[in-house]
C-alpha positions as protocol buffer text, in pm:
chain_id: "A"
residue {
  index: 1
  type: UNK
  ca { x: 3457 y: 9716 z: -11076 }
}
residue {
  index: 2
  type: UNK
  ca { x: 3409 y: 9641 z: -10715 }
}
residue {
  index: 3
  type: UNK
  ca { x: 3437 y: 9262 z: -10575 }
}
residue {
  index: 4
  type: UNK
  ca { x: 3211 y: 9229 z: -10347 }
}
residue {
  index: 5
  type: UNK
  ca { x: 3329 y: 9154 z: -9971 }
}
residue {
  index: 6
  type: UNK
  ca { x: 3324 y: 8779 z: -9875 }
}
residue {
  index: 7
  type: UNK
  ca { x: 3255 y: 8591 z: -9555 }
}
residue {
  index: 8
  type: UNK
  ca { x: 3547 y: 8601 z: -9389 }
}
residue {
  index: 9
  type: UNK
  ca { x: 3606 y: 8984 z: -9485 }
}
residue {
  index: 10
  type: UNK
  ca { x: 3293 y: 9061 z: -9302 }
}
residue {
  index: 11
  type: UNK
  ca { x: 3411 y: 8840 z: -9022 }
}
residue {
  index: 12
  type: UNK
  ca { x: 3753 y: 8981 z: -9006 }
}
residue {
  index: 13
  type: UNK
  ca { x: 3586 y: 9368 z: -9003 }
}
residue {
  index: 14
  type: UNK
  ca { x: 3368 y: 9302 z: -8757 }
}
residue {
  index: 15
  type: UNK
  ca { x: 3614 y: 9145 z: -8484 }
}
residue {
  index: 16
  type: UNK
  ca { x: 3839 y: 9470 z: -8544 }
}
residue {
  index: 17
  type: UNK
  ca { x: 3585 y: 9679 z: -8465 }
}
residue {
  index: 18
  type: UNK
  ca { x: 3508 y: 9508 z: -8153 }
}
residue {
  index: 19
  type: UNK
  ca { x: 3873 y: 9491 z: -8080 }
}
residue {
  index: 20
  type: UNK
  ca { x: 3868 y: 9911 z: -8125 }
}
residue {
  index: 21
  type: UNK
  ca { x: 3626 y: 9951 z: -7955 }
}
residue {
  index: 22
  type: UNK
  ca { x: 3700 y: 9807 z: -7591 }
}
residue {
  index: 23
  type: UNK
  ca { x: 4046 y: 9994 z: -7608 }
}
residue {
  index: 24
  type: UNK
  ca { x: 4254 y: 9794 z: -7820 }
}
residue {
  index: 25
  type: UNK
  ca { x: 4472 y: 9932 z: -8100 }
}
residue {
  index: 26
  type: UNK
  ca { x: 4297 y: 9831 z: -8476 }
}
residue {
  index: 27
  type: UNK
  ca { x: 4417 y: 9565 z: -8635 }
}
residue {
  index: 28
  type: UNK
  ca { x: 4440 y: 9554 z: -9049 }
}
residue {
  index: 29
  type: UNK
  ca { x: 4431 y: 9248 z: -9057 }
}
residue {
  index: 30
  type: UNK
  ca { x: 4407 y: 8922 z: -8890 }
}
residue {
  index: 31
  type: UNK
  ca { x: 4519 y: 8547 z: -8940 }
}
residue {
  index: 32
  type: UNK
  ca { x: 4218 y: 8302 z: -9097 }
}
residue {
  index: 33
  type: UNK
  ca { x: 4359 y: 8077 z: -8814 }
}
residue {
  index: 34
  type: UNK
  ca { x: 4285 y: 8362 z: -8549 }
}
residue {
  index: 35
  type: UNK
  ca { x: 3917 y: 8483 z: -8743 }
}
residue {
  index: 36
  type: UNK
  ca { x: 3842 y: 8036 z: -8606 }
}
residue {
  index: 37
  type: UNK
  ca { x: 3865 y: 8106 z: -8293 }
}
residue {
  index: 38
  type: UNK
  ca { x: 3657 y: 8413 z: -8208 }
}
residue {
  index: 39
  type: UNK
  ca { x: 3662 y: 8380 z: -7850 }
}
residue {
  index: 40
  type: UNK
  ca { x: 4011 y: 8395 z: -7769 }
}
residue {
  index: 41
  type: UNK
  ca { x: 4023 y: 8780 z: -7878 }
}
residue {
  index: 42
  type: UNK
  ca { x: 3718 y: 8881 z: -7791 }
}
residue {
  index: 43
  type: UNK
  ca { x: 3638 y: 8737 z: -7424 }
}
residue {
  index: 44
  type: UNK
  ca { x: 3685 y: 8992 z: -7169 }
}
residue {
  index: 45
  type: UNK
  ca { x: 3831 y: 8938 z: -6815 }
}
residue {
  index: 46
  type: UNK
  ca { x: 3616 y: 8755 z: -6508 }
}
residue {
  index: 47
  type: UNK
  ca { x: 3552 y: 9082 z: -6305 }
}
residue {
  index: 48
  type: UNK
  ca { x: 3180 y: 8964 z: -6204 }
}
residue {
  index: 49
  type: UNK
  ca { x: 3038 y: 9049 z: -5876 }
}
residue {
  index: 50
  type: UNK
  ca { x: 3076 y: 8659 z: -5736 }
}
residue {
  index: 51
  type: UNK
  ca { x: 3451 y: 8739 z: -5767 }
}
residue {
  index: 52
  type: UNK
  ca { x: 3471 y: 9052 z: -5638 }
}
residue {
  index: 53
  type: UNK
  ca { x: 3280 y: 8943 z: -5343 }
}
residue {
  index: 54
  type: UNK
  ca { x: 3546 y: 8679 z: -5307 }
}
residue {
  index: 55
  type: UNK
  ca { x: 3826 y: 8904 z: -5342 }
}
residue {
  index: 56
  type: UNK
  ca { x: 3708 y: 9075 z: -5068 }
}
residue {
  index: 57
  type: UNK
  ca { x: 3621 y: 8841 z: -4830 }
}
residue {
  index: 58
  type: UNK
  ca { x: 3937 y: 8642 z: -4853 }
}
residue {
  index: 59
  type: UNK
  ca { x: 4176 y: 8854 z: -4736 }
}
residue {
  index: 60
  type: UNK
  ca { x: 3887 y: 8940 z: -4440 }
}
residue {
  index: 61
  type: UNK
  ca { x: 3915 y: 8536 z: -4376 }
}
residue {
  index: 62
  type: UNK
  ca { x: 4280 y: 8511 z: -4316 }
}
residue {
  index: 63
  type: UNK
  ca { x: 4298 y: 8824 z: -4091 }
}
residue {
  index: 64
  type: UNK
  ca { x: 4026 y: 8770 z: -3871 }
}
residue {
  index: 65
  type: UNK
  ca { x: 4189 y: 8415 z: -3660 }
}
residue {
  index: 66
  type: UNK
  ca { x: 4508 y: 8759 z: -3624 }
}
residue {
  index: 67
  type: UNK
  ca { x: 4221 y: 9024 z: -3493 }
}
residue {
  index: 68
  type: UNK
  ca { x: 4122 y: 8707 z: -3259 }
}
residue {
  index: 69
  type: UNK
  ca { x: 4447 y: 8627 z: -3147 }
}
residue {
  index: 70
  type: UNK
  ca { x: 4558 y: 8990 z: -3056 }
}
residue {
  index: 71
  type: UNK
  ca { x: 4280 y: 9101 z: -2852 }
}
residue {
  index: 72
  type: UNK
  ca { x: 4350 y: 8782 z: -2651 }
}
residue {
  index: 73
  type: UNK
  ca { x: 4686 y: 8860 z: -2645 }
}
residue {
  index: 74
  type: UNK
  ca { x: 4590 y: 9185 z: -2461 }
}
residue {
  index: 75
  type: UNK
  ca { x: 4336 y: 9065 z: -2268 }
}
residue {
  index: 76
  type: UNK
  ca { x: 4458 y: 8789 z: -2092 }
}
residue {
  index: 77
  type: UNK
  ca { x: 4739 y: 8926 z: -1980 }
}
residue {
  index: 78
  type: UNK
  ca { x: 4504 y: 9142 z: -1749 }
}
residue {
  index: 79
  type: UNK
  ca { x: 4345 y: 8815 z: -1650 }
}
residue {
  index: 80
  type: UNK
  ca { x: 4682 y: 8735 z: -1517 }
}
residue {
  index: 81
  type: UNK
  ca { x: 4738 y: 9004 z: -1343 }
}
residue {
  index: 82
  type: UNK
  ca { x: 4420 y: 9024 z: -1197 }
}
residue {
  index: 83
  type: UNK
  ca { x: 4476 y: 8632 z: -1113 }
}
residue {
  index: 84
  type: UNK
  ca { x: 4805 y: 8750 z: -886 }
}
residue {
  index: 85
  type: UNK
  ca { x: 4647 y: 9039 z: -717 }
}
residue {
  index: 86
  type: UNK
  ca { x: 4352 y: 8776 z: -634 }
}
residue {
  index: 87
  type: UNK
  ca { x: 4642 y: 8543 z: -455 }
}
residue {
  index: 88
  type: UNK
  ca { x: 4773 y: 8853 z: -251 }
}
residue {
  index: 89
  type: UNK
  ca { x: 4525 y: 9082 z: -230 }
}
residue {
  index: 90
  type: UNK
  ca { x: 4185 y: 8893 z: -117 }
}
residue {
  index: 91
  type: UNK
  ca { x: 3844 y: 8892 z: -187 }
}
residue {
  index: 92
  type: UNK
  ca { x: 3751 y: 9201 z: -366 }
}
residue {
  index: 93
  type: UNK
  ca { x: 4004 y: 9125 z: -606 }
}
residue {
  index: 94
  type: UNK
  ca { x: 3876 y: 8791 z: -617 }
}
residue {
  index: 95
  type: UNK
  ca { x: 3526 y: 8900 z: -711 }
}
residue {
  index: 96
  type: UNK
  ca { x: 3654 y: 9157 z: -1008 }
}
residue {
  index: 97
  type: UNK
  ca { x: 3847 y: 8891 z: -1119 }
}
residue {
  index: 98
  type: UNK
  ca { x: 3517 y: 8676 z: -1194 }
}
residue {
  index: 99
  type: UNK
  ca { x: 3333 y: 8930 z: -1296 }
}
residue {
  index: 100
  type: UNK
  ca { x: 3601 y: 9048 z: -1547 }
}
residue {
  index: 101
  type: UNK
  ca { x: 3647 y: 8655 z: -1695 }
}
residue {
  index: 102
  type: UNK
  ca { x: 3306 y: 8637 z: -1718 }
}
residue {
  index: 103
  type: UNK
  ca { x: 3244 y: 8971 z: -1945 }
}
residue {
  index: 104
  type: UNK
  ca { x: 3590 y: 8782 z: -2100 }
}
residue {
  index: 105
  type: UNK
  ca { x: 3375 y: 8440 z: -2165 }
}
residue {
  index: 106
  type: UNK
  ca { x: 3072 y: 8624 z: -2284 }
}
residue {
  index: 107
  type: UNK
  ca { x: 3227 y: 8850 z: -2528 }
}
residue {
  index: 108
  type: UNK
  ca { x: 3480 y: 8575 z: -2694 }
}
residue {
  index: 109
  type: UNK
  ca { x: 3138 y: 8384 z: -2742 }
}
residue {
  index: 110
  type: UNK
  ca { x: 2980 y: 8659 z: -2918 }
}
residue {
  index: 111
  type: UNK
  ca { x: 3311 y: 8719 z: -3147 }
}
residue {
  index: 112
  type: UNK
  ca { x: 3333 y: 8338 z: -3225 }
}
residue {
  index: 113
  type: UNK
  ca { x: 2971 y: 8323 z: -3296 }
}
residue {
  index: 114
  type: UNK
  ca { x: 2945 y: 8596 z: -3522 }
}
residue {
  index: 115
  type: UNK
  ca { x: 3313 y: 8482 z: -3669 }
}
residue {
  index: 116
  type: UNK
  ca { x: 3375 y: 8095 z: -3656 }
}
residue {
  index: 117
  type: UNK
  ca { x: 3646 y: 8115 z: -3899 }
}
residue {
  index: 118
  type: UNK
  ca { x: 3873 y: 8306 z: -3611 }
}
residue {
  index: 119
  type: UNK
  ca { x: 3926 y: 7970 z: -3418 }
}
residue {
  index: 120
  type: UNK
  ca { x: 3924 y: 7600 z: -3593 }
}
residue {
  index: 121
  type: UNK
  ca { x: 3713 y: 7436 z: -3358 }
}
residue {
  index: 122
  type: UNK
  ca { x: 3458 y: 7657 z: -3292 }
}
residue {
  index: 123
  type: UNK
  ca { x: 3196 y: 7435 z: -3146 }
}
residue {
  index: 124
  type: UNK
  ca { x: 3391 y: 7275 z: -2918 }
}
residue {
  index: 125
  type: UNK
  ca { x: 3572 y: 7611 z: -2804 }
}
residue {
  index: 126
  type: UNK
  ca { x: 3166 y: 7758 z: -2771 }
}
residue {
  index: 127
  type: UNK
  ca { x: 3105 y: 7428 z: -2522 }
}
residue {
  index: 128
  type: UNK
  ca { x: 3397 y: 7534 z: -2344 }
}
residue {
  index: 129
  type: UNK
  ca { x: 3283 y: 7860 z: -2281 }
}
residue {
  index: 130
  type: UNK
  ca { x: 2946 y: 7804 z: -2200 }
}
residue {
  index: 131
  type: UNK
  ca { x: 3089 y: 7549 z: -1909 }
}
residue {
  index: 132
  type: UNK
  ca { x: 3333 y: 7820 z: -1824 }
}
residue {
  index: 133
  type: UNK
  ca { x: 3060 y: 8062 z: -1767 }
}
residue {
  index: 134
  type: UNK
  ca { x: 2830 y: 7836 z: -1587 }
}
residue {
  index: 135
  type: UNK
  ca { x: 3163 y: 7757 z: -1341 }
}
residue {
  index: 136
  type: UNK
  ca { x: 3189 y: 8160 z: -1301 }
}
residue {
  index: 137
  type: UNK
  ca { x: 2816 y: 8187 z: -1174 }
}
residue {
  index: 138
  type: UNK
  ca { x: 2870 y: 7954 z: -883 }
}
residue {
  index: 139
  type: UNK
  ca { x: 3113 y: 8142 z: -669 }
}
residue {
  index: 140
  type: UNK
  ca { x: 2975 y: 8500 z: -779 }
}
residue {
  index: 141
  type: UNK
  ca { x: 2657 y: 8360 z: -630 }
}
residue {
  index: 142
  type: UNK
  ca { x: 2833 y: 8205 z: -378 }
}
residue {
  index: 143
  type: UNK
  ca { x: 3103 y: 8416 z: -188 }
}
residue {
  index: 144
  type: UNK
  ca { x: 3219 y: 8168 z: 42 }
}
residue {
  index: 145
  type: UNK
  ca { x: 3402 y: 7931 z: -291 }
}
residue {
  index: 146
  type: UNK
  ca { x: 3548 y: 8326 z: -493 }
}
residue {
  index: 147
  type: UNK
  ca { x: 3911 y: 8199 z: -433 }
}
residue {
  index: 148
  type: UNK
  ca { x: 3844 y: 7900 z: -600 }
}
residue {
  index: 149
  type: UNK
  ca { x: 3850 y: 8148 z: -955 }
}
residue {
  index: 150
  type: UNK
  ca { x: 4200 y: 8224 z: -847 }
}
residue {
  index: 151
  type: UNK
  ca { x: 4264 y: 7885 z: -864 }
}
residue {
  index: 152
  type: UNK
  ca { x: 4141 y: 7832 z: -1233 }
}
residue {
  index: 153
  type: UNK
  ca { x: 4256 y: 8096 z: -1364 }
}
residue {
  index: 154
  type: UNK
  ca { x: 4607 y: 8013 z: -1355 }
}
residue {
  index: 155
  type: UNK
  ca { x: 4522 y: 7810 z: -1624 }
}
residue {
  index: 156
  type: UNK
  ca { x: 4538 y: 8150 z: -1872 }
}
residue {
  index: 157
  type: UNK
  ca { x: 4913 y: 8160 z: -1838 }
}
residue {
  index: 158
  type: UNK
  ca { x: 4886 y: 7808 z: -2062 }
}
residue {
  index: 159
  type: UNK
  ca { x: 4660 y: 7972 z: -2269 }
}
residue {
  index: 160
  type: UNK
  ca { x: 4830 y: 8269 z: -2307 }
}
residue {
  index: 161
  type: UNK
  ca { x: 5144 y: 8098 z: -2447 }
}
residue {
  index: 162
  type: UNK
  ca { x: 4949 y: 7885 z: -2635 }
}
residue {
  index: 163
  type: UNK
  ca { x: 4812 y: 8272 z: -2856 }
}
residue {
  index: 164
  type: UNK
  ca { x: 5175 y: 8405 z: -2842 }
}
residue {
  index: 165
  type: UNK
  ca { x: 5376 y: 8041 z: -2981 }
}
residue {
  index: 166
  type: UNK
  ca { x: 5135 y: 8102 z: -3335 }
}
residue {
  index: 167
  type: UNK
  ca { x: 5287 y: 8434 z: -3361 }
}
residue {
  index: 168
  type: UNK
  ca { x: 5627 y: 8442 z: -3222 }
}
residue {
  index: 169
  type: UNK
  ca { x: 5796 y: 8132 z: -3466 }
}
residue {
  index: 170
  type: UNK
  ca { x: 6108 y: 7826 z: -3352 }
}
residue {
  index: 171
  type: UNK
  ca { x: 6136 y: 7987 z: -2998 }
}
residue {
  index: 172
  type: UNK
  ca { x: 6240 y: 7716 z: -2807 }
}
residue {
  index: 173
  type: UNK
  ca { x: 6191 y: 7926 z: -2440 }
}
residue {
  index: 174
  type: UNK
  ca { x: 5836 y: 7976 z: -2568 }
}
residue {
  index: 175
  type: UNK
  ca { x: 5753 y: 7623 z: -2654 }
}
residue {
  index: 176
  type: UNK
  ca { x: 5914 y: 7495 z: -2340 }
}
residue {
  index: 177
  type: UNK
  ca { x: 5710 y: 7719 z: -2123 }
}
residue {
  index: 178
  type: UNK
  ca { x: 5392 y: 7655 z: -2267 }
}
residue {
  index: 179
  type: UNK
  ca { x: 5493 y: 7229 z: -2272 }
}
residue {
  index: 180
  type: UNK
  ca { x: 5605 y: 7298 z: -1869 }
}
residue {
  index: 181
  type: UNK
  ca { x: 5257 y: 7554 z: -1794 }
}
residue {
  index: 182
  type: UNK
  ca { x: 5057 y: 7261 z: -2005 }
}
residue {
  index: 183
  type: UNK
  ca { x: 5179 y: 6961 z: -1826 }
}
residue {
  index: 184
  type: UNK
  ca { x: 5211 y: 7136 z: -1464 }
}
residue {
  index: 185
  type: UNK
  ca { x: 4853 y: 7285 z: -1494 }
}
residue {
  index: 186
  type: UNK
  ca { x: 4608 y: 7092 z: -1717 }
}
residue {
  index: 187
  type: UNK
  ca { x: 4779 y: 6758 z: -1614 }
}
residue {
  index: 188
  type: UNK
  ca { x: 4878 y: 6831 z: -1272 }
}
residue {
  index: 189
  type: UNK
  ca { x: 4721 y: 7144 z: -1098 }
}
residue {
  index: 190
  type: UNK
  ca { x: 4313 y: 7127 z: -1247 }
}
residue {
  index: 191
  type: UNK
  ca { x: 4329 y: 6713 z: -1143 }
}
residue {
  index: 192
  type: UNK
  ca { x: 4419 y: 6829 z: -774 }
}
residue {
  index: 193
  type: UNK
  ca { x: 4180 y: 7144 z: -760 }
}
residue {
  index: 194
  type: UNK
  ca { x: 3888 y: 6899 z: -919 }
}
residue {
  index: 195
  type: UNK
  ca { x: 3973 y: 6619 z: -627 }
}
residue {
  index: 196
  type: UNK
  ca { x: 4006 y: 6940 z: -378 }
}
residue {
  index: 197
  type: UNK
  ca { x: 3658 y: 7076 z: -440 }
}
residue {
  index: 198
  type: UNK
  ca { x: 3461 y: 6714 z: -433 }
}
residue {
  index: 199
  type: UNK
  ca { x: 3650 y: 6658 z: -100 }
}
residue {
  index: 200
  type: UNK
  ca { x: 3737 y: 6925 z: 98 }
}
residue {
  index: 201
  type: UNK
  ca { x: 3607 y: 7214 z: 27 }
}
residue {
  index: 202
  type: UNK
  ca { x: 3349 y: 7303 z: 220 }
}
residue {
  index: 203
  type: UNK
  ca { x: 3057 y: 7537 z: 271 }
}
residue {
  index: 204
  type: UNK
  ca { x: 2869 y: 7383 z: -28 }
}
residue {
  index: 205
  type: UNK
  ca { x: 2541 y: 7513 z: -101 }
}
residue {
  index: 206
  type: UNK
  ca { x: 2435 y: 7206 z: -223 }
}
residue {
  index: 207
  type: UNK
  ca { x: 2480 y: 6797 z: -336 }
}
residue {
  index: 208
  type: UNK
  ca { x: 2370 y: 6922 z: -659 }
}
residue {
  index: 209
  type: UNK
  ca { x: 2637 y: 7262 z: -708 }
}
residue {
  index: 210
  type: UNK
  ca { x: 2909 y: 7051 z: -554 }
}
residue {
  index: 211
  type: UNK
  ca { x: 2891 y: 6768 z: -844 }
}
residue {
  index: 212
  type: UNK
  ca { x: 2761 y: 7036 z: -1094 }
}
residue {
  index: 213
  type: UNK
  ca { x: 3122 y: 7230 z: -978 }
}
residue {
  index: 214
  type: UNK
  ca { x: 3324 y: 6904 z: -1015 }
}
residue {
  index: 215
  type: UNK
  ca { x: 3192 y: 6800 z: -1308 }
}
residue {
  index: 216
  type: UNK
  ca { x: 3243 y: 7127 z: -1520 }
}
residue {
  index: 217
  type: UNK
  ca { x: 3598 y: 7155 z: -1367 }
}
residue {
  index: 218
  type: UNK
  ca { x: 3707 y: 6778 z: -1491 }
}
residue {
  index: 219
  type: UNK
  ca { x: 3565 y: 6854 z: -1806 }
}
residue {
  index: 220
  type: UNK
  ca { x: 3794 y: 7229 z: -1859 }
}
């Protein structure tokens, strides 16, 4: 005679099958203790589309501040340059040298627009740039002030070491140059050039451009 199969037979059966049939060797037989708690054989792995999507994007995240900080690190190294030959050479150099940190201004806008997460504060930074491109517009409408952008653009040998000390760790030469570039041109150069424009520059268009001017340049 055959006994006929209990509860916890049937139980046991089907959880082996289920076990067999996602991949799993099959199992004879299984503790009563194990047959109680169903879910902790059965469950699969979290491999939804939510995390996927967040597997994916996080790496993205952390790279994109890098992708940021590189292309600066190549371009303003031309702003530099372009700065120097502005100092010796005169004013067409002057004039490419606004025109190129204003397609500089415009484009880092875009990028931080489209990608906040490449730079922490990305509204102020925006603010910054927007002021930065309304300062450009006033000597490449006005010829007469173009070596004043010489003048404010030494300020992207500060910023330049300020990109390179993130990547290049504990070098004391790089940290001191970009404590000496901070102090000598945010504290002590942009202060002079500010008093320098509201005083004694001349060949102003305008009241309103010459405080407009002033104003923006305190602010940078």
């Amino acid at each position: 005679k055959i006994a006929r199969p209990t509860r916890r037979h049937r139980v046991l059966h089907v959880h082996t099958c289920s076990l067999s049939a996602r991949g799993s060797r099959p199992i004879a037989a299984m503790p009563a203790r194990a047959a109680a708690l169903p879910s902790l054989w059965v469950r699969p792995p979290p491999m939804g589309a939510a995390l996927l999507l967040a597997q994916q994007q996080t790496p993205a995240t952390l790279e994109t501040w890098k992708v940021h900080d590189y292309a600066n690190l190549a371009a303003l190294p031309v702003a530099i340059a372009l700065t120097v030959a502005a100092f010796v050479r005169g004013q067409a150099w002057r004039r490419a040298l606004a025109i190129f940190m204003l397609a500089y201004m415009v484009i880092d806008g875009a990028w931080i627009v489209v990608q906040p997460s490449t730079v922490k504060a990305w509204r102020t930074l925006l603010v910054h740039h927007a002021v930065t491109i309304l300062l450009l517009l006033h000597p490449l409408t006005h010829a007469a002030h173009l070596k004043y952008v010489a003048w404010l653009c030494v300020v992207e040998v500060n910023t330049f070491l300020l990109v390179l000390r993130r990547h290049v760790r504990r070098s004391v030469w790089i940290e001191a140059a970009f404590a000496a570039s901070w102090v000598a041109i945010r504290a002590v150069w942009f202060p002079y050039v500010t008093i320098h424009l509201l005083f004694y520059a001349g060949e102003w268009p305008d009241v309103f451009r010459r405080v407009l001017v002033c104003t923006c340049c305190s602010w940078l």
